[in-house]
N, C-alpha and C positions, 0 to 999 in steps of 0.2 A: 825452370828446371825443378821438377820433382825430387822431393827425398825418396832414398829407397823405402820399399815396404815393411812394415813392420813387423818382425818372425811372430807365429801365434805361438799359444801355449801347449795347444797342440802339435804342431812343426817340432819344436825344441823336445816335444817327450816322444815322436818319433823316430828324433834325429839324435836321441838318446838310447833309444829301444825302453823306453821305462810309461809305467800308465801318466796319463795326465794328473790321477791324483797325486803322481808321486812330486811331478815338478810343482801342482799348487800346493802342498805339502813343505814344499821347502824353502818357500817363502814363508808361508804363513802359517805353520802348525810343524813347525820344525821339529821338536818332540817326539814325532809321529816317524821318523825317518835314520837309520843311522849315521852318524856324520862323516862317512866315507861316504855313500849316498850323497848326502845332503853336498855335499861338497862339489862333488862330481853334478850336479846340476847346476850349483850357481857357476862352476867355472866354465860349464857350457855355455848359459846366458851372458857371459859376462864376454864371452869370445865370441858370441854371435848378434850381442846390440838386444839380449831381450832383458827388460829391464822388470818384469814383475808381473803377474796378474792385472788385467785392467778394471780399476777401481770402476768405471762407468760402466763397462759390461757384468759384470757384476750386480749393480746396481739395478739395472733392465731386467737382470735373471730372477734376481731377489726379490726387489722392488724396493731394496732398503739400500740407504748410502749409507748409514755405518755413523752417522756424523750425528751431534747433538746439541743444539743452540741453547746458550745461553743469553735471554734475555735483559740486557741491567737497566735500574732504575735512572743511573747517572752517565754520563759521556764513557766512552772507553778510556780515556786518556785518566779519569776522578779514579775511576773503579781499580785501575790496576795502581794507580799510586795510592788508593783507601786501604789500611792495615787491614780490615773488617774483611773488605771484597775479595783484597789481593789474596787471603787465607781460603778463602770461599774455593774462588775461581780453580786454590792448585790441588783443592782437594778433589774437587770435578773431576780436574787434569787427570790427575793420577789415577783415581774410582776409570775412566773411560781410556787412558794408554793400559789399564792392568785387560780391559776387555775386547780391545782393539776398534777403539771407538775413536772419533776425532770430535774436536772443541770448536763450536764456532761461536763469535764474540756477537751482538747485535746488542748496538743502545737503544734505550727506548726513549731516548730524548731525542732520537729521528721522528720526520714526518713519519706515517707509515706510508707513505710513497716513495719514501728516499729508501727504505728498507733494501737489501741489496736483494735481489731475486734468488741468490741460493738459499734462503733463506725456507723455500720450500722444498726445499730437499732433505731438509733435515727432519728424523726420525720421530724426534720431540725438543720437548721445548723445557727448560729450567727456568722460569723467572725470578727476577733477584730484585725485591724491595719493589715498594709501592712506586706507580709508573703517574707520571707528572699528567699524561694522558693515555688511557684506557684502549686507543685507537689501533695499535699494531697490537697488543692482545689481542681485543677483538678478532683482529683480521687473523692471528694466527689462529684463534677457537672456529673463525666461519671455513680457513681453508680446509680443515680435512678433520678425519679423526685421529690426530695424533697425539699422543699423552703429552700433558701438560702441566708441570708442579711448582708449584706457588711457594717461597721462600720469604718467611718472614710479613707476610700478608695474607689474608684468603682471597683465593679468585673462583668467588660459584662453587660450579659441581665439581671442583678439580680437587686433588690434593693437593695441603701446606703443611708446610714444615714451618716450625717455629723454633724460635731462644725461648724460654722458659727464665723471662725475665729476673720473676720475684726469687726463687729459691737461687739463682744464680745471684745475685746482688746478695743473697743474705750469706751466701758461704764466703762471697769472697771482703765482706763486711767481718765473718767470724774469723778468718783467717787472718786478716789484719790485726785484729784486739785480739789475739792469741802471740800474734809474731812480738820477741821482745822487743824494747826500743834501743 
C-alpha cells in the first residue's frame, strides 16, 4: 500500500490563491510576511499534511545543502564532554542556527572510510585540532572545492584560526597577582 502523495509547494499556494513566494516565505523568511498571512498559510499546510519546503530539492536547485561539517580531532563522545570543544562546538551552533545553517559532527579518529557519506554534502568544512591522521582531511581537500578552516593548527593553503597563546596566559597570570587573596 502506497502513502498518499505529497501536496507541493506549489498545490498549497494555488490552493491558497497566494504566489509560491509567499508560502516559501512563511516558513522561512517570515519577516517578509504579515502574520495574518503567515498564519493563514501555515494553518493551510498544517490541514493539508504539507510540512515545509523540501530541504533536498532545494539543494538540487541551489546546489548547496545549507549544512557545515565540523571536523574533530577526538571521538564525538571526548569533544562534547571537553570543556575547550563543548564551548567551540556551541558557538558554531549558534554563528550557523542565527544563518539558517545546520551542524554536522564528523571525527577524525575515523577511518576515512568509515566517514559517513553525507559528509559530502556539506558546504565546508571546520576542522578542530590536529587530526591523529591527515587521511580524511586529505580526502575532504581532494573531493571538491569547498572552503575549509583550520582551528587551532595550519592546514596548507587553507585558513586557521588560532588562541594566541602567550598574551592570553600573561593576562590571566596578571589578573591573578592583581585579584586579593
Amino acid at each position: 500500500m502506497s502513502s498518499p502523495r505529497r501536496i507541493t509547494l506549489k498545490e498549497l499556494a494555488a490552493q491558497l490563491g497566494v504566489s509560491t513566494a509567499s508560502v516559501s516565505n512563511a516558513f522561512n523568511r517570515p519577516d517578509q510576511l504579515s502574520p495574518a498571512l503567515r498564519e493563514r498559510v501555515l494553518e493551510e499546510a498544517r490541514r493539508l499534511g504539507y510540512r515545509g519546503p523540501d530541504a533536498k530539492a532545494r539543494s538540487l536547485r541551489t546546489g548547496r545543502s545549507r549544512i557545515i561539517a565540523v571536523v574533530l580531532a577526538e571521538t564525538l563522545t571526548y569533544s562534547l564532554k571537553d570543556a575547550v570543544a563543548s564551548e567551540l562546538l556551541s558557538g558554531i551552533a549558534e554563528v550557523l542556527d542565527a544563518h539558517g545553517h545546520t551542524l554536522l559532527l564528523l571525527s577524525g579518529r575515523q577511518n576515512a572510510s568509515q566517514v559517513p557519506g553525507s559528509s559530502s554534502i556539506a558546504d565546508g568544512f571546520i576542522v578542530y585540532g590536529l587530526m591523529a591522521s591527515m587521511a580524511l582531511v586529505e580526502e575532504l581537500q581532494s573531493a571538491g572545492h569547498k572552503p575549509i578552516v583550520a582551528v587551532d593548527f595550519d592546514l596548507g593553503d587553507h585558513p586557521a584560526i588560532h588562541v594566541d597563546d602567550e598574551p592570553a596566559c600573561y593576562a590571566i597570570a596578571q589578573h591573578a597577582l592583581q585579584t586579593p587573596a
